[in-house]
N, C-alpha and C positions, 0 to 999 in steps of 0.2 A: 827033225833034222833040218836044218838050214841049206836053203838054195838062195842061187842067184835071182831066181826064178821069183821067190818073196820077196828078195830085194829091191827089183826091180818095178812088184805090184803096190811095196813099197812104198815107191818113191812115186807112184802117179795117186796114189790115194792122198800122201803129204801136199801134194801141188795141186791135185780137184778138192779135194777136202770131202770126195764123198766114196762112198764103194759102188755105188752106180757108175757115176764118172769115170772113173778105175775098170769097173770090168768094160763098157764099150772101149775106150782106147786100151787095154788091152788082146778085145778078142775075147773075154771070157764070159762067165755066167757072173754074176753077182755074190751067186752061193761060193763058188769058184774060189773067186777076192776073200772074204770074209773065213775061210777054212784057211786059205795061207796065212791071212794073215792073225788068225787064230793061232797058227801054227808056229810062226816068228815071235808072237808074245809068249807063247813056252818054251820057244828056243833061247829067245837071251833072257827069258824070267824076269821080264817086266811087264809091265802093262802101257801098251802105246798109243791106245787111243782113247779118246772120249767121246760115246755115242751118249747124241742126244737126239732121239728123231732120225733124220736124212740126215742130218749134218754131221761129219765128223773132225776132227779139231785132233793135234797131237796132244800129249802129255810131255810135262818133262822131261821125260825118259825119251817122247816119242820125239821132241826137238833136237837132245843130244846126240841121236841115234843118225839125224838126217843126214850130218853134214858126213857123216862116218861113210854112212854107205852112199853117198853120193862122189866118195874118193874109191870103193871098193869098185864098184861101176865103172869109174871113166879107169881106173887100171886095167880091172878085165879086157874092157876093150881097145886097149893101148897093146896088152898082147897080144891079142887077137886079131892085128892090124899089121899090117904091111909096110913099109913106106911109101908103095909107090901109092898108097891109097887116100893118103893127106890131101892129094891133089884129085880127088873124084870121088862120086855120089853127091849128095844132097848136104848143102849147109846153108842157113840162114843167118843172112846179115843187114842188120839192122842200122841208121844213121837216124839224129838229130836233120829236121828238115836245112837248117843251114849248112851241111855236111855233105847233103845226100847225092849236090850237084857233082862234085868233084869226086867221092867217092863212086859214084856210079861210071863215070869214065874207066876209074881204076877195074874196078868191078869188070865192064869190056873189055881192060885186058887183059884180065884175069882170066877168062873166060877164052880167048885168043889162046893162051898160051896154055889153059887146059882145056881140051873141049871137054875132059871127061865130070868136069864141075859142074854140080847143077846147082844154081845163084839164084837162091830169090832173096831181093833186097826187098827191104820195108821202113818208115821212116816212123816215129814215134820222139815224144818226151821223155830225156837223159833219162827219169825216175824210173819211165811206165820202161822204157830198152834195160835197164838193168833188174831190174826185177824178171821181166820177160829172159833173160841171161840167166840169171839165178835159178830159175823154174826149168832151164833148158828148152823154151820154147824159141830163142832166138841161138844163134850158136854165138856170133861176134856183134857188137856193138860198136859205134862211135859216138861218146857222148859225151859232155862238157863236165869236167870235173865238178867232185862237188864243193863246198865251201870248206875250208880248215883243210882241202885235201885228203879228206878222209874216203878210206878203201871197206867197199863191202866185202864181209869174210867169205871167203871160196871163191874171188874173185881175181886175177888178174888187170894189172892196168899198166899198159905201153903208151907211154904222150904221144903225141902226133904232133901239133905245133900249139904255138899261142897267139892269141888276139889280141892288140892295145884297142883299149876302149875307147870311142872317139865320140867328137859331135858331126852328126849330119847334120847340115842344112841345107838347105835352094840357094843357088847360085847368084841369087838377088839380094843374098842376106852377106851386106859386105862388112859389116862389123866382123871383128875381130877373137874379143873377150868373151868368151865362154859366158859370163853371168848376164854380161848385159845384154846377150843373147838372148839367152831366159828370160830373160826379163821384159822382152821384150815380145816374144813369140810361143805360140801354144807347145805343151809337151808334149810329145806322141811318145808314152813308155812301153814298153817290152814287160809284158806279162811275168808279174813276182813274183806268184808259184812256182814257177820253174827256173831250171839253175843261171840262164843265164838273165834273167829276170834280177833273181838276186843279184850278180855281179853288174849290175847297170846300176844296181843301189848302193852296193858297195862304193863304185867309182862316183857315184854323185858324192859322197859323204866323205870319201877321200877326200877329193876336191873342194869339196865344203859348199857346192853349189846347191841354191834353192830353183825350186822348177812352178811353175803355173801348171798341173795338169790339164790335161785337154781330153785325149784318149789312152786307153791302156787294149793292149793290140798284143795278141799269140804269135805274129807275123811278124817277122823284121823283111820279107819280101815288102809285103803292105806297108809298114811303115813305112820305106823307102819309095814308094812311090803315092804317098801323100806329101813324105817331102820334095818330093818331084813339082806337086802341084801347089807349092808354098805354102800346105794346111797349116806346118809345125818344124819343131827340132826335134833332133832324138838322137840321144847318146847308144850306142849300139858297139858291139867288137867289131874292128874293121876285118870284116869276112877274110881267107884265105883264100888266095886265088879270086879275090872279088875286083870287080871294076869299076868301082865307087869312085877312084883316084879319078879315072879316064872319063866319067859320064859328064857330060857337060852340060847338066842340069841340077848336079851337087858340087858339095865343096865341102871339106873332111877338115875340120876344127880341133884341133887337140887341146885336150882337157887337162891334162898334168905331166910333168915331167921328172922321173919317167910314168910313162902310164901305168894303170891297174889293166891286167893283163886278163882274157880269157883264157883258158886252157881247154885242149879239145883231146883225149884221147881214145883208144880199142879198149874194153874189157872181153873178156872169155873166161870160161870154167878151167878153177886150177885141176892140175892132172888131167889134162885132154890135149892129149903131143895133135894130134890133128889141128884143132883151134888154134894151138900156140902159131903149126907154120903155116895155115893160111894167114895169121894175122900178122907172120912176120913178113909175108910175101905183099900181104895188104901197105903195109907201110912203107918198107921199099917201093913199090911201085907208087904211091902217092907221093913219095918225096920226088919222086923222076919226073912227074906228070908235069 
């Protein structure tokens, strides 16, 4: 017979990959996990895992199955929920470290207006925060679109704002033209593994600009304050809510007209009425701040 109960042991054996890891985070015995989910393979009459060893790995069957009961899950507890309950217990939310300043204010008043929320923020790479989303180990995200605008499946995505990709430099650098910029001065790029790493390449290649590299840096804090100390240049999104304009140690260079934009939005698990209205109360309040 089928429970929620296997569904549920499930869905942490998919996401540990192992039956050990399964039964500590669920409280069980080992033998425990392995009889349910014995029990699940003869309930839908397929075969959902492949034991090799310790490690266990899904089957086809066991891939198609996840996303199913990972919608049966967040319904059950959609009716088993309240309204007034959207707004209290425990949710995690996670931001891009470019994100995280401005979101963490909202976050405070999120917090102001519910005490009964309990908020832990964490900051992480677009990739590592949506797969962490996916896994349901994060509840909400903020993270930079990804290239072609493409959406992970069982994923929600709400934009929040855009960024025009710009040039930083030191305020001693009075040239004008973007190339001969470059051309003149070292490049501090923004790490290309990550998403917005790529769109710093994308807007180079727009533009058709060639760069001298110098350093390649995880940081656009750091970067911006080696161009503080005239190490380099560096094409970066002009942050949201950033003071870049006002610093009077840089100077904000535009690269194309119109620019190659970043995009920053929330993702959350589809069918999860909790996630959707914190994330809608998130964006309103970020748009206010």
């Amino acid at each position: 017979m089928l429970t929620l109960r296997m569904l549920k042991t499930f869905r942490l054996v998919a996401q540990t990959g192992s039956f050990a890891a399964a039964a500590e985070r669920a409280a069980l015995t080992q033998a425990a996990v392995s009889l349910q989910m014995r029990g699940l393979e003869d309930a839908v009459g397929q075969r959902l895992f492949d034991r090799r060893g310790r490690q266990i790995t899904l089957t086809r069957q066991g891939r198609e199955l996840f996303p199913r009961v990972e919608q049966i899950l967040a319904l059950t507890a959609e009716l088993t929920r309240t309204p007034v309950d959207a707004m209290q217990g425990p949710v995690s939310i996670g931001a891009v470290v470019s994100v995280i300043g401005a979101l963490s204010l909202v976050v405070a008043e999120l917090k102001t207006a519910h005490p009964g929320l309990d908020v832990r923020l964490t900051s992480a790479r677009s990739d590592e925060l949506t797969e962490l989303v996916e896994q349901g180990e994060v509840d909400i995200a903020a993270v930079v679109a990804r290239a072609g605008d493409a959406r992970a499946d069982g994923l929600v995505w709400t934009p929040l704002y855009t960024e025009p990709m710009v040039m930083v430099v030191n305020r001693d650098v009075s040239e004008s033209d973007p190339q001969r910029i470059l051309d003149a001065h070292a490049f501090l790029r923004f790490d290309r593994r990550v998403r917005t790493g790529m769109v710093v390449e994308q807007a180079l290649r727009a533009a058709k600009l060639g760069v001298t590299e110098y350093l390649e840096l995880n940081s656009i804090e750091t970067i911006v304050a080696l161009v503080r100390k005239n190490v380099g240049v560096s094409v970066l999104p002009l942050l949201h809510r950033g003071d870049w304009q006002a610093d009077p140690l840089l100077r904000i260079v535009p690269i194309a007209d119109p620019p190659l934009l970043r995009t920053v939005g929330m993702i959350h698990r589809e069918h999860d009425a909790r996630t959707r209205d914190i994330t809608a109360a998130i964006v309103g309040m970020l748009h206010d701040v």
